[in-house]
C-alpha positions, -999 to 999 in steps of 0.1 A, spaced: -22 367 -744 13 354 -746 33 335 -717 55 370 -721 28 391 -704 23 366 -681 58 375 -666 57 414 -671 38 427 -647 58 449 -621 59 443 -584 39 466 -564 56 487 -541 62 479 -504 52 503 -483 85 515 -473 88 524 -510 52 540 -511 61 562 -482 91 574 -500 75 583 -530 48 602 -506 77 622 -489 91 635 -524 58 640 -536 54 658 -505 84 678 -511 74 685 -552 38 703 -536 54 726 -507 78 735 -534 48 744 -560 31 759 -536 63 785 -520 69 795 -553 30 803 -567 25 838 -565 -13 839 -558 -32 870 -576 -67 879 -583 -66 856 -612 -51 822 -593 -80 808 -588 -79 779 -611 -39 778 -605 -52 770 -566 -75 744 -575 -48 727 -591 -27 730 -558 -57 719 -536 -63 686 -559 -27 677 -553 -29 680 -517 -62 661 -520 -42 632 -541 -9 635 -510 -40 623 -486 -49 598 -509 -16 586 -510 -12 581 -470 -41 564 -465 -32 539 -492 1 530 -478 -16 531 -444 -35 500 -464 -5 485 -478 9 484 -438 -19 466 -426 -19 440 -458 14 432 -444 -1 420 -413 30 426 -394 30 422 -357 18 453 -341 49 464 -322 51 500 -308 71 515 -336 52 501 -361 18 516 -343 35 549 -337 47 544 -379 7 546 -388 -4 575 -360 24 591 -382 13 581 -417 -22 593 -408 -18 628 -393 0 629 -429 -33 626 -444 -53 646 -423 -28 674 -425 -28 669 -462 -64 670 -462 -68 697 -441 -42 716 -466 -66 705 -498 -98 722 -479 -77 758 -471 -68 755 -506 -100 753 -518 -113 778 -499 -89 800 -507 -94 793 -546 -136 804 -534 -124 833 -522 -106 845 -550 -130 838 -574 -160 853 -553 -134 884 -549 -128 885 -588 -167 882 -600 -177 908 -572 -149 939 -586 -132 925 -619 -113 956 -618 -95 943 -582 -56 932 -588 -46 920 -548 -52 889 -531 -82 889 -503 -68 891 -473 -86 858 -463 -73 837 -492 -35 847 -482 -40 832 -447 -58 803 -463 -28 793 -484 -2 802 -456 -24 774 -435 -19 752 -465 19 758 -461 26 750 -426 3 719 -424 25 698 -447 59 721 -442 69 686 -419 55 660 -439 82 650 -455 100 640 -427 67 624 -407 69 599 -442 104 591 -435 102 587 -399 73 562 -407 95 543 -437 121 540 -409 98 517 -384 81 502 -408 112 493 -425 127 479 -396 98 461 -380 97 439 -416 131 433 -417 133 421 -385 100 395 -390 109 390 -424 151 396 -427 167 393 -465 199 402 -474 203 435 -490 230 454 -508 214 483 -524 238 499 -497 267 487 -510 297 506 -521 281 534 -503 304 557 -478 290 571 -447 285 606 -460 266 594 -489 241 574 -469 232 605 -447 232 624 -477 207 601 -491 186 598 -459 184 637 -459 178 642 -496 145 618 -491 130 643 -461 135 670 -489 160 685 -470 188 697 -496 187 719 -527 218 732 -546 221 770 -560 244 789 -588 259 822 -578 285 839 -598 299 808 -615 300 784 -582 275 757 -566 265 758 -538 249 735 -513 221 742 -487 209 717 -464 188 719 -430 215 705 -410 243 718 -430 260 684 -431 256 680 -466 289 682 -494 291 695 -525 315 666 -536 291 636 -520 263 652 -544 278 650 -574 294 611 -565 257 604 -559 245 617 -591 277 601 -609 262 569 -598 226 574 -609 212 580 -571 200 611 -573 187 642 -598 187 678 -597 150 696 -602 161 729 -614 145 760 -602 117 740 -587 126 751 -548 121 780 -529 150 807 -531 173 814 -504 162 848 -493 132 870 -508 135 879 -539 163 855 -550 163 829 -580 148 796 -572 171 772 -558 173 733 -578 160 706 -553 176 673 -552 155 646 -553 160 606 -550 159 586 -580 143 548 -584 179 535 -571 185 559 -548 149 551 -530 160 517 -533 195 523 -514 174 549 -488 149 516 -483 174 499 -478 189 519 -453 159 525 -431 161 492 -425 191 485 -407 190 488 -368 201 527 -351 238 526 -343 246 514 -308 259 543 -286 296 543 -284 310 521 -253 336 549 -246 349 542 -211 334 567 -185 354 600 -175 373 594 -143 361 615 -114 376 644 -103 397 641 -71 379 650 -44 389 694 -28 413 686 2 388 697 31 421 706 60 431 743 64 450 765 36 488 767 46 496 802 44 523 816 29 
C-alpha cells in the first residue's frame, strides 16, 4: 500500500449531511411510489418499493448513531432533533411492512385466479398507508438537520462560506428544494414552476443550476393533476447539500424591532352636539 492511499480515504458524512441525503432519498421513494401503477402482476415491483422503505429506516437509525457519536450536549432541540429522526424510521418501517403486505396480497390474489387483472382491494389500502406514512418525511429530516446543525455549530463554531455569493431567494430556494418541495413542468413550450409555498422562481432555479447547486430529475415526480405527464423534481446536488448544511446552521432571524403601532385615541365619552 502506498503513502497515496493512506491520504484517500473520504470523510464520512456529518450527520447534518446524512440527514440530507435521507430527506432526498425520502423524496426519490414517495415519488416511485405516486407514480407505480400497482396491477395484478406488481408484486415483485412492490417488493422492490418495500426494500427501499426498509433501507430509508435503516438510514435514520444510522444517523440517529452518528448524532450520538457526536456526543453533543443534550439540549432540547437537539433531543426533540432525534424524537424526529426516529418517528422517521418507524414510519419508514411501518411503510416497508404495508408494502410487503401488499406485495402478499397480490401474489396470493394472482396464484388463487391467474385470469384476475385488478388490484385486491386490500393491497390498494396497504400502499395508500405506505404513501401517507412517509408523505412528511422529508421535511421531519430537515427539521432535524436544522437543530442538529445548529446545536454543533454552536459547541463547535467554524467559519463557513458554502453560503457565499448566495442571495436571499436562492437560500430559501435551496432550503425548500432539500424538503422535496419543488418540481418544474413543460406545457406548450414554457416552464413552469410548482412549489408548496409557491415562493419559488423560475429565474432563481435556473441561477442555481448555472452554478452547479442543483439538478433536474426528469419525469420522476408526480403530475399536477390526474392523468397529466410527470412533473421533473429538483433535487440538491453535493454542493448544494453543502450550501443547505451550511445554512441550517446559522441561528433563525431575529424578529424585526419595528417600533410598536401608536394607540388609537381614546372615543370622546361627552354628549354628541347636535346639529
Amino acid at each position: 500500500m502506498t503513502d497515496d492511499l493512506l491520504f484517500d480515504v473520504p470523510e464520512p458524512p456529518t450527520p447534518v449531511e446524512r440527514l440530507l441525503a435521507l430527506a432526498g432519498d425520502v423524496t426519490r421513494h414517495n415519488d416511485a411510489v405516486h407514480l407505480f401503477r400497482p396491477t395484478a402482476t406488481s408484486g415483485s415491483a412492490l417488493g422492490v418499493h418495500a426494500d427501499s422503505a426498509a433501507q430509508l429506516a435503516h438510514a435514520a437509525l444510522t444517523a440517529v448513531q452518528a448524532v450520538h457519536d457526536q456526543q453533543l450536549y443534550a439540549s432540547a432541540d437537539l433531543i426533540d432533533a432525534m424524537v424526529r429522526i426516529k418517528q422517521v424510521a418507524y414510519l419508514s418501517g411501518e411503510a416497508a411492512r404495508h408494502l410487503a403486505e401488499a406485495q402478499a396480497a397480490v401474489t396470493a390474489a394472482a396464484l388463487a385466479d391467474p385470469e384476475l387483472t385488478g388490484l385486491p382491494d386490500t393491497a390498494a389500502e396497504q400502499i395508500q398507508l405506505a404513501q401517507e406514512l412517509t408523505a412528511l418525511a422529508p421535511e421531519a429530516a430537515v427539521e432535524s438537520a436544522t437543530g442538529i446543525a445548529r446545536e454543533t455549530h454552536r459547541r463547535r463554531p467554524s467559519a463557513t462560506t458554502a453560503t457565499d455569493g448566495l442571495a436571499t431567494a436562492e437560500l430559501s430556494t435551496l432550503h425548500a428544494v432539500a424538503r422535496g418541495h419543488v418540481v418544474m413542468a413543460r406545457s406548450q413550450g414554457r416552464e413552469y414552476v410548482h412549489s408548496r409555498d409557491g415562493s419559488v422562481r423560475i429565474g432563481t432555479l435556473r441561477s442555481l443550476e448555472s452554478k452547479g447547486l442543483i439538478v433536474r430529475a426528469p419525469a420522476t415526480a408526480a403530475p399536477a393533476f390526474h392523468g397529466g405527464p410527470a412533473q421533473h423534481r429538483i433535487r440538491l446536488t453535493v454542493r448544494g447539500a453543502a450550501a443547505v448544511a451550511a445554512l441550517l446552521a446559522l441561528p433563525p432571524a431575529a424578529p424585526s424591532s419595528a417600533p410598536a403601532p401608536a394607540m388609537p385615541a381614546a372615543p370622546t365619552t361627552g354628549p354628541a352636539r347636535s346639529r
